[in-house]
SELUMNU-702780 format. One record per residue (C-alpha): residue in one letter; x, y negated, z. Coordinates in nm, 2 decimals, padded with zeros to 4 digits. Example, Ala and Ser with C-alpha at 12.3 -4.5 7.8 and 13.67 -1.06 7.14 Angstrom:
SELUMNU-702780
@aa->a	x->01.23	y->00.45	z->00.78
@aa->s	x->01.37	y->00.11	z->00.71
//
This chain:
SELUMNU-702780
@aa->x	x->00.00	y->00.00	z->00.00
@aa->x	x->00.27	y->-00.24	z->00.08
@aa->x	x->00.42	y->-00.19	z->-00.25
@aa->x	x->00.10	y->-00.20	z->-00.41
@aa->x	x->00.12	y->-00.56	z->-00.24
@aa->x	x->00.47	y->-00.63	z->-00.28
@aa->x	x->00.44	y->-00.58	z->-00.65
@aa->x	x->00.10	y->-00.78	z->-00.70
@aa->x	x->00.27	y->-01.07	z->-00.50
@aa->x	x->00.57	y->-01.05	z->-00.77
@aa->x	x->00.30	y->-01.05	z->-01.01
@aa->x	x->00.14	y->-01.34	z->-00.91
@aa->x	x->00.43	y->-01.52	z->-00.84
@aa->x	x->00.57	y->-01.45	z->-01.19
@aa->x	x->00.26	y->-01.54	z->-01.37
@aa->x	x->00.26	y->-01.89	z->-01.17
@aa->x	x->00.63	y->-01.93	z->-01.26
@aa->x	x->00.47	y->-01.91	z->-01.67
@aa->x	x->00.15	y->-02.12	z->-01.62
@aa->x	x->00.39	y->-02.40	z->-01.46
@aa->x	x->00.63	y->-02.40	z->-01.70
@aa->x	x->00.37	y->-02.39	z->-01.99
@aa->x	x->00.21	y->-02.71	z->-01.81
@aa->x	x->00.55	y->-02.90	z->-01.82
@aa->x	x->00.63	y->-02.79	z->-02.18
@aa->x	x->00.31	y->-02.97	z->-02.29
@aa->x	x->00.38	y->-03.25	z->-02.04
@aa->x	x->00.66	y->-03.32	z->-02.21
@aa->x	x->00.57	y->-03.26	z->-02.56
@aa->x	x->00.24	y->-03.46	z->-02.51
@aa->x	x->00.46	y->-03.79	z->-02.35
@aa->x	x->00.74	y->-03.78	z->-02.65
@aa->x	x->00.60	y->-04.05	z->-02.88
@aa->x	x->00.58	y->-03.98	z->-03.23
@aa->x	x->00.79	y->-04.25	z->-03.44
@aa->x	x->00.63	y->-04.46	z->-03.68
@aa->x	x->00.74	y->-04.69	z->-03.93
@aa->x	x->00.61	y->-04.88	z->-04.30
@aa->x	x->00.86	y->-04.85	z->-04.53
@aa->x	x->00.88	y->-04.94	z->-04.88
@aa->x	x->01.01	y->-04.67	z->-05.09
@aa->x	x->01.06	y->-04.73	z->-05.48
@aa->x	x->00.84	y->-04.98	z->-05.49
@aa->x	x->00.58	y->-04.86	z->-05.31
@aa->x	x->00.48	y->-04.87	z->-04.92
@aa->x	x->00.44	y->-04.58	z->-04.67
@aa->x	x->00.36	y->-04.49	z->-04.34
@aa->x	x->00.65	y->-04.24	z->-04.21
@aa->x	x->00.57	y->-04.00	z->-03.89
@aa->x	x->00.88	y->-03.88	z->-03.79
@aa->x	x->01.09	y->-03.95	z->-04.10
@aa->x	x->00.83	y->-03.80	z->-04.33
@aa->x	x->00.59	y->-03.97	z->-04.55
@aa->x	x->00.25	y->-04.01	z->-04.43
@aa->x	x->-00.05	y->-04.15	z->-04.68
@aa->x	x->-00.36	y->-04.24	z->-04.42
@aa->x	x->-00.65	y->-04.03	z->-04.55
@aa->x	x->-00.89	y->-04.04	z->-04.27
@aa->x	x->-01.24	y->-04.16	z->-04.17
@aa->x	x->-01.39	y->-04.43	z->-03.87
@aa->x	x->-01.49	y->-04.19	z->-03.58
@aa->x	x->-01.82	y->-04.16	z->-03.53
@aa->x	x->-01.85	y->-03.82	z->-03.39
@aa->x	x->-01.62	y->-03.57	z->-03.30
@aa->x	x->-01.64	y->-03.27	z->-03.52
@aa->x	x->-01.26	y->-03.26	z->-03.61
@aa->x	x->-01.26	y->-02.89	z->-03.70
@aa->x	x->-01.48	y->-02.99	z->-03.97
@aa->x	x->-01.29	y->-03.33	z->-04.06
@aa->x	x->-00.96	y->-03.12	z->-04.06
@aa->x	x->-01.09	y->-02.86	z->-04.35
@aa->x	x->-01.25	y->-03.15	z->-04.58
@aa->x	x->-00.90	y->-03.25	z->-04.59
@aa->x	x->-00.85	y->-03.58	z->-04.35
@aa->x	x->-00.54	y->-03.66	z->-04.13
@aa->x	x->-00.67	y->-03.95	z->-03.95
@aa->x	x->-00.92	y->-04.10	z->-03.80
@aa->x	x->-00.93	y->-04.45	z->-03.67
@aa->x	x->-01.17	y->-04.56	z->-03.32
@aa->x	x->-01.27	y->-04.94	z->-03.25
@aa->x	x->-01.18	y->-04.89	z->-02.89
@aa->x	x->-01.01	y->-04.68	z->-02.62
@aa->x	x->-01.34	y->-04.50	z->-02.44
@aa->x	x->-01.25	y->-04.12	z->-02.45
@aa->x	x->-00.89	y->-04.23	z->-02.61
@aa->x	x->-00.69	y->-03.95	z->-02.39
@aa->x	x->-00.91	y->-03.67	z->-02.52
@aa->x	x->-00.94	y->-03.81	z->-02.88
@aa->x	x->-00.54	y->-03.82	z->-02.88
@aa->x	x->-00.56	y->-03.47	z->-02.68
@aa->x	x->-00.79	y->-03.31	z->-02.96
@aa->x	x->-00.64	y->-03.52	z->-03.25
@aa->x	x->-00.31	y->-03.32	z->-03.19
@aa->x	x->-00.46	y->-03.00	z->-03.19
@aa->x	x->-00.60	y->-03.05	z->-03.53
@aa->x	x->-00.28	y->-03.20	z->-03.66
@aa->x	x->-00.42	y->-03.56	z->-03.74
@aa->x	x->-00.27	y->-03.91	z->-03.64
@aa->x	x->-00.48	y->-04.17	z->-03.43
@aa->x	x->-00.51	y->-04.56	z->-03.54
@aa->x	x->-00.60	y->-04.66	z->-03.20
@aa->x	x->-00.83	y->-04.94	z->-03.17
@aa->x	x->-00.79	y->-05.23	z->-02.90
@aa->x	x->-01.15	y->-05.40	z->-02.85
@aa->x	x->-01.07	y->-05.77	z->-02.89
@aa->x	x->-01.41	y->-06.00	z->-02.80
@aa->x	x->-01.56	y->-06.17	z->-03.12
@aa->x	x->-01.70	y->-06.50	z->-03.14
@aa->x	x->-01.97	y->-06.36	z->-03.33
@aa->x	x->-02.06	y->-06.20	z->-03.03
@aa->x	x->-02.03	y->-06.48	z->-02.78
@aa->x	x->-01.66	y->-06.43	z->-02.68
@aa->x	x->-01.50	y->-06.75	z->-02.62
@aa->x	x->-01.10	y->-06.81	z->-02.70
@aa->x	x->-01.13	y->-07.13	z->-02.52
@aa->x	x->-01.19	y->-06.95	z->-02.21
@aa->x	x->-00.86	y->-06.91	z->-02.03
@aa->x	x->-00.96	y->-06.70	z->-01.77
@aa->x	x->-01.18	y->-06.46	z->-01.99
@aa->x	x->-00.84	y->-06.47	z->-02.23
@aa->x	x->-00.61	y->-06.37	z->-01.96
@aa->x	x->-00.81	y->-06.09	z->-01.83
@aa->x	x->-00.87	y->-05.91	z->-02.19
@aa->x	x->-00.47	y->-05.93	z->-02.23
@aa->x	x->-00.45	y->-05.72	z->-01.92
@aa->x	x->-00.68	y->-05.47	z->-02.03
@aa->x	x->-00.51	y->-05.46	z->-02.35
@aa->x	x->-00.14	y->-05.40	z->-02.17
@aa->x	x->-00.30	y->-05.15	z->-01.95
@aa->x	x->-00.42	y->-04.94	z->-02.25
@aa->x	x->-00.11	y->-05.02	z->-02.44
@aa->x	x->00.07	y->-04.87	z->-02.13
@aa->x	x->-00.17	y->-04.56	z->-02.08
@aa->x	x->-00.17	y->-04.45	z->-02.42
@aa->x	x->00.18	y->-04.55	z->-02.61
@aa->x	x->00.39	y->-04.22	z->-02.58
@aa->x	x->00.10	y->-03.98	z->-02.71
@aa->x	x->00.25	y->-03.80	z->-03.00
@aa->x	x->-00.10	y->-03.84	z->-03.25
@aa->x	x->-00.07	y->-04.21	z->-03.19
@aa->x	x->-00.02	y->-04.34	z->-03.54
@aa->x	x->-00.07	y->-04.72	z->-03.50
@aa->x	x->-00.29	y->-04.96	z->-03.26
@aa->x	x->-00.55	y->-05.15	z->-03.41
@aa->x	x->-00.56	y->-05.49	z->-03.21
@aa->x	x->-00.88	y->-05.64	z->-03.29
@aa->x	x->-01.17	y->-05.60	z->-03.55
@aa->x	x->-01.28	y->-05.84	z->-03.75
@aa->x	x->-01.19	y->-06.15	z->-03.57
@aa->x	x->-01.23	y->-06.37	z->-03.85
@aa->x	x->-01.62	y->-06.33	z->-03.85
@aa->x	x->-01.74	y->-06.66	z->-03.70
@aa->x	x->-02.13	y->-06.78	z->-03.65
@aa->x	x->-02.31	y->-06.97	z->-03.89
@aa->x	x->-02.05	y->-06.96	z->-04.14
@aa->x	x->-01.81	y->-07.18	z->-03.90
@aa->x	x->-01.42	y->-07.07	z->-03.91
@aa->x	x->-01.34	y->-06.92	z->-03.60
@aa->x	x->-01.10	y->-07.05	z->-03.31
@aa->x	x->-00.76	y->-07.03	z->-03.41
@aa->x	x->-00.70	y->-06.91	z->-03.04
@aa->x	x->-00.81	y->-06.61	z->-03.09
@aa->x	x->-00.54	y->-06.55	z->-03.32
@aa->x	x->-00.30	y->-06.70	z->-03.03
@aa->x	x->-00.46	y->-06.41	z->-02.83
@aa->x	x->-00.43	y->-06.18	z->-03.11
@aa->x	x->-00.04	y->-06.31	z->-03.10
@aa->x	x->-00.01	y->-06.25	z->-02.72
@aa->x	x->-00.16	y->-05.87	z->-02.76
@aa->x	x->00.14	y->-05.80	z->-03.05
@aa->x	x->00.42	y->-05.95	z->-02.89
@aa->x	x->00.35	y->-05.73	z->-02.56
@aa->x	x->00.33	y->-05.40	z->-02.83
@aa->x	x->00.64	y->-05.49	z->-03.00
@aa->x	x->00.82	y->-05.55	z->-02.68
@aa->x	x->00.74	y->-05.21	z->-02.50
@aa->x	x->00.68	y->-04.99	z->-02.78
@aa->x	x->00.87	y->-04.98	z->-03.04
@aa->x	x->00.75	y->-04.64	z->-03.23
@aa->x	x->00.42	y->-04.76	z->-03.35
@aa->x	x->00.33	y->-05.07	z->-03.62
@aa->x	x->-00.01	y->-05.30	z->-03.53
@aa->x	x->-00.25	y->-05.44	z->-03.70
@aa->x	x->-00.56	y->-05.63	z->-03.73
@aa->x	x->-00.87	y->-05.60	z->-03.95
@aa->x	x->-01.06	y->-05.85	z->-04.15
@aa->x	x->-01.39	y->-05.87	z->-04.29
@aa->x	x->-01.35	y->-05.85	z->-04.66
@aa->x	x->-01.06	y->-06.04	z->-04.83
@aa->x	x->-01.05	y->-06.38	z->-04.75
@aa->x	x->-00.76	y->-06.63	z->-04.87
@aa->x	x->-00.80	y->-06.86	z->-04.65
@aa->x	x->-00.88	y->-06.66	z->-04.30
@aa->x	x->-00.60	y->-06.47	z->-04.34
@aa->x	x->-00.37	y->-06.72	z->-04.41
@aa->x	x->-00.47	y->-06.88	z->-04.04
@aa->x	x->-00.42	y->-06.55	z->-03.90
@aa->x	x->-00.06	y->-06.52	z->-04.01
@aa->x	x->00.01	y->-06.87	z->-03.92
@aa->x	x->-00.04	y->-06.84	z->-03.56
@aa->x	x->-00.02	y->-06.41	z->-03.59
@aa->x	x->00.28	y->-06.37	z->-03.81
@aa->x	x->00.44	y->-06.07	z->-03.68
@aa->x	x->00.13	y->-05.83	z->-03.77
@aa->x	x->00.34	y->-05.52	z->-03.90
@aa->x	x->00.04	y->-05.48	z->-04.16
@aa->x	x->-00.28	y->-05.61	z->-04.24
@aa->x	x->-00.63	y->-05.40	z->-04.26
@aa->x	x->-00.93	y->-05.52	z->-04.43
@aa->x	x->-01.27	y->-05.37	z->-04.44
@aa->x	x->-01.49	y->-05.38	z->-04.77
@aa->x	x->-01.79	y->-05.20	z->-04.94
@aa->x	x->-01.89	y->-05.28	z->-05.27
@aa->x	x->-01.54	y->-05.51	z->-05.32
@aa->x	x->-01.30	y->-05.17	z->-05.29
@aa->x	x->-01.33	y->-05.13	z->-05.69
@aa->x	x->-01.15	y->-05.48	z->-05.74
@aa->x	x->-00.93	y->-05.47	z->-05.33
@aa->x	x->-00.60	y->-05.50	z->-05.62
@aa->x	x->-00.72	y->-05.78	z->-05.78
@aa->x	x->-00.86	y->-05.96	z->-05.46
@aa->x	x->-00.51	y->-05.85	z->-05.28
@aa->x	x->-00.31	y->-06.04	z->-05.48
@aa->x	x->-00.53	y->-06.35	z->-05.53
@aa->x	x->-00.55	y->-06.38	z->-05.15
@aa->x	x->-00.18	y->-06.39	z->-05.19
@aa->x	x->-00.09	y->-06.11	z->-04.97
@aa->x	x->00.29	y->-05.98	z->-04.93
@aa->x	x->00.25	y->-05.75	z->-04.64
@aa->x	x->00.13	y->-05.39	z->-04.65
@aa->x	x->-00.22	y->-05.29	z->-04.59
@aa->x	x->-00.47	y->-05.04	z->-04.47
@aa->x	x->-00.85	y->-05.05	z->-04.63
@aa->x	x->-01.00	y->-04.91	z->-04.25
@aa->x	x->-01.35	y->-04.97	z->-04.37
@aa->x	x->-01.50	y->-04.87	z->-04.67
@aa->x	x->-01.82	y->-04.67	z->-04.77
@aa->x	x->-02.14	y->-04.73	z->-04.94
@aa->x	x->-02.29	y->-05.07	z->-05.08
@aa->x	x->-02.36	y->-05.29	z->-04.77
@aa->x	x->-02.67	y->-05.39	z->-04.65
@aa->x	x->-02.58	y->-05.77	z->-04.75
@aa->x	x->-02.43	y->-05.62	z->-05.07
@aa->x	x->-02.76	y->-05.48	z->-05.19
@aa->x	x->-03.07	y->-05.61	z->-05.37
@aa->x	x->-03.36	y->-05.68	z->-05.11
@aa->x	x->-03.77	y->-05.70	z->-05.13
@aa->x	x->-03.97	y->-06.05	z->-05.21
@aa->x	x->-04.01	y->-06.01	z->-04.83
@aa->x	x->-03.65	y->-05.97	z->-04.73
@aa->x	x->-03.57	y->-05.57	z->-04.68
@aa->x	x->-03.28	y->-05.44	z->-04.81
@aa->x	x->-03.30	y->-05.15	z->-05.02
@aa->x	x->-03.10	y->-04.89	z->-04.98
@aa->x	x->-02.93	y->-04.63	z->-05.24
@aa->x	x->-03.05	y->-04.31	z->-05.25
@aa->x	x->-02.75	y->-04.03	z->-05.16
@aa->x	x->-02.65	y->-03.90	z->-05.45
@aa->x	x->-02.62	y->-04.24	z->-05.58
@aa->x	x->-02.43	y->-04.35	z->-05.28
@aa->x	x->-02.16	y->-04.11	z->-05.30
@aa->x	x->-02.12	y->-04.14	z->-05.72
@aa->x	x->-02.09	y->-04.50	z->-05.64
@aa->x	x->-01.88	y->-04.42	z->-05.30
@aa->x	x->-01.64	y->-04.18	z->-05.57
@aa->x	x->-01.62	y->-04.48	z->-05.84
@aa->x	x->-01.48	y->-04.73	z->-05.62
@aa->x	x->-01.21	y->-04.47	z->-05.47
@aa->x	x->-01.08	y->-04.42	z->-05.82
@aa->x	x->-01.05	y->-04.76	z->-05.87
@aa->x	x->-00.93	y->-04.96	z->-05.56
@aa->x	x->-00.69	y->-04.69	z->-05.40
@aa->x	x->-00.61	y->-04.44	z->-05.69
@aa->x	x->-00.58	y->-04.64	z->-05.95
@aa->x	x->-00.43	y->-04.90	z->-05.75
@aa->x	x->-00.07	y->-05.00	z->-05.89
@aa->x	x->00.07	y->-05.25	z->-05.63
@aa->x	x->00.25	y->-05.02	z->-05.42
@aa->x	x->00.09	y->-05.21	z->-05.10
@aa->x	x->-00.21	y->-04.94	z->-05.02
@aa->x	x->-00.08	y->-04.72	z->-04.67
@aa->x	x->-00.40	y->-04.52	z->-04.70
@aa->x	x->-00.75	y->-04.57	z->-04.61
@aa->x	x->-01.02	y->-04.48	z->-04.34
@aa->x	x->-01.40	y->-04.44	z->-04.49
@aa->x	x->-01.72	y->-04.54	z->-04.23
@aa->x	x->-01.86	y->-04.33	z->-04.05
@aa->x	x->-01.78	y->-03.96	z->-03.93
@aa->x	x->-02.10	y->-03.93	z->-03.77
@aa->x	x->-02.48	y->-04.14	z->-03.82
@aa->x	x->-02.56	y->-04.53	z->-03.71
@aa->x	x->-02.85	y->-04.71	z->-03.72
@aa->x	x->-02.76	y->-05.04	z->-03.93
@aa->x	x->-03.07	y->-05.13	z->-04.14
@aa->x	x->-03.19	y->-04.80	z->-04.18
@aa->x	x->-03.07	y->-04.46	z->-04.00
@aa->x	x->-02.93	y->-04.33	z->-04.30
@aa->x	x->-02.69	y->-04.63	z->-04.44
@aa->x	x->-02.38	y->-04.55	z->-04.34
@aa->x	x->-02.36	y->-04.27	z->-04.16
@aa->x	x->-02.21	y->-03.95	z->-04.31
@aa->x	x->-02.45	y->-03.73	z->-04.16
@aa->x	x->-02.81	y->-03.72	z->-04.08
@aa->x	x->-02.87	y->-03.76	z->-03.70
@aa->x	x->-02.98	y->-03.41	z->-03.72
@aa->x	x->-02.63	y->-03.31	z->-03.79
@aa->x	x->-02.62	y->-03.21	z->-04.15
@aa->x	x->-02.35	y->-03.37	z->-04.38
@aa->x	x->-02.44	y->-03.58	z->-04.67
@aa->x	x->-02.30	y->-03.56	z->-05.06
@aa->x	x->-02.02	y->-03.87	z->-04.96
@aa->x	x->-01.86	y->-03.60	z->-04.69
@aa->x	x->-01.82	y->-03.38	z->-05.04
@aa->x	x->-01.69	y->-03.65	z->-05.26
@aa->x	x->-01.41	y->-03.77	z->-04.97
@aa->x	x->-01.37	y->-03.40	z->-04.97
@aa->x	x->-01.27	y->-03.45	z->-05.36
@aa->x	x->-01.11	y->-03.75	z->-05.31
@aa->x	x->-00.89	y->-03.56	z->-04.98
@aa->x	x->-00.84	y->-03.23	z->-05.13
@aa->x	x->-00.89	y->-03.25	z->-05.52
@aa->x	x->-01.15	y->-03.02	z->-05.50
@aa->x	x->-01.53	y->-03.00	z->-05.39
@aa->x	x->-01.65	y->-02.78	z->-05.12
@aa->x	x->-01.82	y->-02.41	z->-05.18
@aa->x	x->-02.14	y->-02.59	z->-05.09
@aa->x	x->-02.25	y->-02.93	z->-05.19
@aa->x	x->-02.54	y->-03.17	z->-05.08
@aa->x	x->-02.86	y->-03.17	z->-05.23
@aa->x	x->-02.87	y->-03.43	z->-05.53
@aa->x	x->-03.09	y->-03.68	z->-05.39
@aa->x	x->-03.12	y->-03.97	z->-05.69
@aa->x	x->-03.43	y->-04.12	z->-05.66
@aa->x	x->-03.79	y->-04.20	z->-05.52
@aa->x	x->-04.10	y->-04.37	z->-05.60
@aa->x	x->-04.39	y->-04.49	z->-05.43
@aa->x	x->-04.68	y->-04.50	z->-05.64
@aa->x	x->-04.51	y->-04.47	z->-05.93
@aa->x	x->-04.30	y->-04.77	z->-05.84
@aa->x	x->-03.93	y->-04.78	z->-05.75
@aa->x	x->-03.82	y->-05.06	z->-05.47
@aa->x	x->-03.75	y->-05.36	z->-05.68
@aa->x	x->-04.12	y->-05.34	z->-05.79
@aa->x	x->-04.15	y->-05.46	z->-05.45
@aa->x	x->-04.43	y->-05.21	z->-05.36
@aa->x	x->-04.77	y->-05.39	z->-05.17
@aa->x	x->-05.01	y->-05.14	z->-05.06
@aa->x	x->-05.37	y->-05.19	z->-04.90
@aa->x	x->-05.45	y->-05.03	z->-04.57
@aa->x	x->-05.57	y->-04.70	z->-04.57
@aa->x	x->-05.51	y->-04.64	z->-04.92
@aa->x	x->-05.41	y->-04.30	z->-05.01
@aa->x	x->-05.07	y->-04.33	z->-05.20
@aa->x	x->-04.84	y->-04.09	z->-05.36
@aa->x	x->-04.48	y->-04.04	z->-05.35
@aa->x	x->-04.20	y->-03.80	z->-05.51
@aa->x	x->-03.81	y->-03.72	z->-05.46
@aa->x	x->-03.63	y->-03.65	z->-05.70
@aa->x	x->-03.39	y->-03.36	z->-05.65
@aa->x	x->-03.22	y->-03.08	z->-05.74
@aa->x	x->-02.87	y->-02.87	z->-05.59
@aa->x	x->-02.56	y->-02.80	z->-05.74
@aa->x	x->-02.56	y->-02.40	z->-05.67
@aa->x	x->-02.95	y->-02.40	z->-05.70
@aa->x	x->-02.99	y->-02.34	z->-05.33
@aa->x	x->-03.35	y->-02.33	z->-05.24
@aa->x	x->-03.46	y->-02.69	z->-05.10
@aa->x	x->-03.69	y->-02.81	z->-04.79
@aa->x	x->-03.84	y->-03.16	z->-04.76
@aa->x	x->-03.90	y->-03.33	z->-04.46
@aa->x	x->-04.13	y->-03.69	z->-04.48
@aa->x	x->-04.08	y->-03.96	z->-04.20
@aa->x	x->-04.23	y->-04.31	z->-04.22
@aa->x	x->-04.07	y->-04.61	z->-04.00
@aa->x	x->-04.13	y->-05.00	z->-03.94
@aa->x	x->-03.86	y->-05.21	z->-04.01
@aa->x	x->-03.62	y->-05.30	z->-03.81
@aa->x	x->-03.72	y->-05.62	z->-03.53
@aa->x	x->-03.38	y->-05.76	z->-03.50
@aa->x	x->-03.13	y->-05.73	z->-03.75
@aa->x	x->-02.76	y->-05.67	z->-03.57
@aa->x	x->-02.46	y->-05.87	z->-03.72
@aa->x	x->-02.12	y->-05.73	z->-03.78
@aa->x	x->-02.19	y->-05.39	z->-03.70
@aa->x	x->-02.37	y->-05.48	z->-03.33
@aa->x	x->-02.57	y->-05.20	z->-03.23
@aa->x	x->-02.91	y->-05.21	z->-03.38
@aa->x	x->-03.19	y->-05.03	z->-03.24
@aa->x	x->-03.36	y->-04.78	z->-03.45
@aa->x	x->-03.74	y->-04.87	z->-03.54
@aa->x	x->-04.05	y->-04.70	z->-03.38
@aa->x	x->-04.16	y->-04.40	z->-03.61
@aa->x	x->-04.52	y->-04.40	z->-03.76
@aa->x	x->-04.74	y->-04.09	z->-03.76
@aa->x	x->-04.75	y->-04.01	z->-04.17
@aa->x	x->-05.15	y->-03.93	z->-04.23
@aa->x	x->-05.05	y->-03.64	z->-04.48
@aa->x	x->-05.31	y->-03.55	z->-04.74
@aa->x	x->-05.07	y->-03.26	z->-04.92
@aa->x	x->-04.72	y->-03.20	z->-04.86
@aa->x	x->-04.55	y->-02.98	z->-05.12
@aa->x	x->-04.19	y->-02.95	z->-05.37
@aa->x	x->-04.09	y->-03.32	z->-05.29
@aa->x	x->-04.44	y->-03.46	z->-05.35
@aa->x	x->-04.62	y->-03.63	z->-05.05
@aa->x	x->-04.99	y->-03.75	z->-05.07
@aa->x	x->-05.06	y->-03.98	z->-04.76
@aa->x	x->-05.31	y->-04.22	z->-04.62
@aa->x	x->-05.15	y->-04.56	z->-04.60
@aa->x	x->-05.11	y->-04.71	z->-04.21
@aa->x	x->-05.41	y->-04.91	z->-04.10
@aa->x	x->-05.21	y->-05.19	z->-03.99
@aa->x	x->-05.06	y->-05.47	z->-04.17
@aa->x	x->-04.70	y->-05.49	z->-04.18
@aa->x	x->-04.37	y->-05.34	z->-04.32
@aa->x	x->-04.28	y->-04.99	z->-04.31
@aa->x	x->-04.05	y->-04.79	z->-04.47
@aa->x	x->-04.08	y->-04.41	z->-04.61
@aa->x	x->-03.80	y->-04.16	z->-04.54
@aa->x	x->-03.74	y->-03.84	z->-04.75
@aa->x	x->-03.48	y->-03.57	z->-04.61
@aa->x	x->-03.41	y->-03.30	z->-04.84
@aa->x	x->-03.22	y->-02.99	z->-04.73
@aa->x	x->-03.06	y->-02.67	z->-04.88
@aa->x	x->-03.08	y->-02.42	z->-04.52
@aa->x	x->-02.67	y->-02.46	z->-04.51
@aa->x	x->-02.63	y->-02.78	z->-04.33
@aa->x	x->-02.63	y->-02.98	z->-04.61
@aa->x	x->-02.84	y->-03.27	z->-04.68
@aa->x	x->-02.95	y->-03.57	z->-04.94
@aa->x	x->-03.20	y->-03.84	z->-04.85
@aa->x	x->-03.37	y->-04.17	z->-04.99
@aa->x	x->-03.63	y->-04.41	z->-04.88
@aa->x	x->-03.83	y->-04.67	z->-04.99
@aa->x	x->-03.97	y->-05.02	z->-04.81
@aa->x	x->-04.32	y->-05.11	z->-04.88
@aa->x	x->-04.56	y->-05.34	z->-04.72
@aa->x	x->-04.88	y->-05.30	z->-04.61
@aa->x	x->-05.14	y->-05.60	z->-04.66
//
């Protein structure tokens, strides 16, 4: 028995011994700092991660399904904050991918003000602190100080301080870490903003700029915005809401999915593929996940019942340089009535009305339908604010069948908005909706 003992405690003791040392090798191999620089390498800029070269292909985090973001082919992904950054870092490395590490920086846009020394003074020390906590993690790639500073209210420039601030939060990078490059994003690609910027920010290691509908011509608007430093696109996705036709009554309307993504693919090929300048590090597309911004749909990836849209396939393209075994339903169009959007659609209440999808799947997968009818949204969020999502309406169905919906038109007056979700049983999905107004 006191062998039996003896021979357990050795066991025991050995098998602690293993676990302890396994604990410090990861210690130590999750507090070595990957190193990080921009070169420019016959010509052409590059991110190098440890002496290799490193072209950003990644998405905005939106949700955390890295397995899945990992075999459509990304190797970043970029966060507009530092809530959860420890485990995104943590799980980032064990897919292999590199973190752009957002610093939250307050906006004037959203009541921050620059001119407030004490409210200054106290984001800086946030912004140390999480410079401190998180600068020797391995997937750390770059920080992100900032987004979108240069978005001002009522289309008034906005205070140069913050740009002193932005100043402050660099400096402190460049002084205690020297592995990893910063940055700062802009909204679009504005001459003049960024020229302020520099002036009192000029040690930015590289610029980022976010832009929708403008990434087919980011060369051309690049170089007449005179820019000599390196950049990042780390927003870019569908048409924006602003970027879009709209109602007679001021709804936006938005593309179907299909439509989206061909349009998503078009502007890939041209602003980063096709791009010749030699200035392009790589690019993050929005969002890895679903957001409520106009509609539920607009830019999200995914539906926010978790199935992934046809842009998820054409980044997968655009990552890999093929598609995916399985593909999205083709969801190109829809009509109310017989009437697309722009034939801005007035219906009396309680009349019964008619509309159709239009879809079809690439491997002929059998397709579902699902209908949903919402108001509009009650207050419209600026620069990407939160938004909340609009009440649901009870559809009065009169037949439901193959894409085709019969309703009874709501009773009250107002606007509304019809949602049609179209899936293929392997959680893939295309959508498209249409505003209409009932008076």
């Amino acid at each position: 028995m006191k062998t039996k003992l003896g021979l357990l405690a050795i066991v025991l003791f050995v098998g602690s011994l293993l676990t302890a040392c396994s604990k410090q090798v990861r210690t130590d191999e999750m507090t070595s700092p990957s190193h990080v620089t921009i070169q420019a390498v016959n010509g052409r800029y590059q991110f190098y991660v440890n002496g290799e070269p490193f072209f950003v292909k990644g998405v905005g985090l939106g949700m955390q399904d890295l397995d899945f973001l990992q075999a459509s082919g990304a190797n970043s992904f970029r966060t507009w904050g530092t809530h959860n950054a420890m485990q995104l870092l943590d799980s980032a490395h064990k897919y292999n991918m590199m973190v752009a590490l957002g610093l939250g920086m307050g906006q004037e846009l959203h009541g921050f003000d620059y001119n407030d020394t004490v409210a200054v003074a106290r984001q800086l020390a946030k912004l140390k602190a999480d410079v401190d906590t998180f600068r020797n993690h391995p997937s750390l790639l770059c920080w992100v100080a900032g987004n979108e500073l240069n978005l001002g209210t009522n289309g008034i420039p906005v205070n140069p301080k913050a740009y002193d601030a932005l100043h402050d939060i660099v400096g402190y990078i460049h002084k205690v870490d020297p592995h990893h490059p910063v940055t700062t994003t802009f909204a679009g690609v504005n001459k003049d903003q960024i020229r302020v910027a520099l002036e009192h920010c000029p040690d930015l290691d590289f610029l980022s700029l976010q832009v929708y509908a403008g990434l087919a011509a980011i060369p051309e608007l690049v170089k007449a915005a005179g820019i000599t430093k390196p950049y990042a696109i780390t927003e870019f996705g569908p048409k924006g809401h602003w970027e879009c036709p709209s109602t007679a009554w001021g709804r936006e309307i938005e593309e179907p999915s299909a439509v989206k993504a061909a349009g998503i693919s078009e502007r890939i090929q041209k602003g980063i593929v096709n791009d010749s300048s030699g200035f392009c590090i790589g690019s993050y597309a929005f969002v890895w996940g679903q957001k409520q911004e106009r509609t539920p749909t607009w830019y999200g990836m995914f539906l926010k019942s978790g199935e992934a849209t046809a842009t998820v396939d054409e980044l997968t393209k655009y990552w890999t340089g093929v598609y995916p075994a399985n593909r999205a339903p083709k969801v190109d169009s829809i009509k109310l009535d017989n009437k697309d959007a722009m034939d801005n659609i007035y219906i009396k209440p309680g009349k019964p009305c008619f509309a159709k999808v239009y879809a079809a799947d690439p491997e002929n997968d059998s397709l579902t339908y699902l209908w949903a009818m919402r108001k509009e949204v009650v207050e419209r969020s600026q620069g990407g604010a939160r938004e909340l999502e609009p009440d649901s309406v009870q559809i009065q169905v009169i037949s439901d069948a193959h894409g085709e919906l019969k309703f009874t038109a709501p009773a009250s007056v107002g606007e509304y908005r019809i949602f049609s979700y179209v899936f293929d049983g392997k959680k893939k999905a295309g959508y498209a909706n249409i505003p209409f107004f009932v008076k």
